[in-house]
C-alpha positions in Angstrom: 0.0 0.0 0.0 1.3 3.2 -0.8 1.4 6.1 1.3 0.2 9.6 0.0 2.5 12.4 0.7 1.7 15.9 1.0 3.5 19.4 0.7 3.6 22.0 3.3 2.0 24.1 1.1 -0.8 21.2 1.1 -1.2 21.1 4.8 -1.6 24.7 5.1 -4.7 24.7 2.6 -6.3 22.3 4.7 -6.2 24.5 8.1 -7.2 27.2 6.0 -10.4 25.3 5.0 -11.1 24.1 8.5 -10.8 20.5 7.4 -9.9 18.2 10.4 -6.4 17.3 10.4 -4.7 15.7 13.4 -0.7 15.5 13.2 1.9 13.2 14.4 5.3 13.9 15.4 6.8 10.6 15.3 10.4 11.4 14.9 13.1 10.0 17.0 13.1 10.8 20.9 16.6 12.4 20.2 15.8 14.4 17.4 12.7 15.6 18.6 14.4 16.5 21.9 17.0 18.1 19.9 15.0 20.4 17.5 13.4 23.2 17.8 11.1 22.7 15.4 7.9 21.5 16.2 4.5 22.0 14.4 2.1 23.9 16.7 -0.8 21.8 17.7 0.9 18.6 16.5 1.1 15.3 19.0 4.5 13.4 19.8 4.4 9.9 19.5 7.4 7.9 20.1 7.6 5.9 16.8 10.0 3.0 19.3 6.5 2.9 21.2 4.1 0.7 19.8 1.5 0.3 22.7 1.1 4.4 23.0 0.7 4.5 19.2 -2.3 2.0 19.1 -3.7 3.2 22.7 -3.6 6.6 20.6 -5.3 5.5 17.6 -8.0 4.0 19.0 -8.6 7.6 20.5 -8.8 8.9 16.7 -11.5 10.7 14.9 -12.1 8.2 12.0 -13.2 11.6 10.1 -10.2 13.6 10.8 -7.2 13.5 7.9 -3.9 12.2 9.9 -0.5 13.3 9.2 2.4 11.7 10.0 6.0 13.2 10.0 9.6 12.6 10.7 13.0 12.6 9.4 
């Protein structure tokens, strides 16, 4: 299965339509410590933590586009 990808550019249009979006941080614990970069609004999951990422997802709005990033 592929994955879609999406631009910045892309993200952007859907806040500015109000369409539900729910990003996921799922870099690497050290490089998320280690950046100062984050996405406002966006939710760390540790990608090394497989139970917190499924108790997560079952929390999910099936409506709401997800976005994953990392590095």
């Amino acid at each position: 299965m592929e994955i879609p990808r999406i631009s910045v550019d892309e993200l952007k249009s859907m806040f500015d339509r109000g369409e539900s979006v729910v990003i996921l941080d799922v870099r690497q614990p050290e490089a998320y410590a280690g950046s100062n970069k984050k996405i406002k609004g966006a939710v760390y999951l540790d990608p090394n933590n497989d139970a917190a990422i499924k108790e997560y997802a079952r929390g999910l709005d099936k409506n709401s586009t997800i976005v994953a990033y990392c590095t």
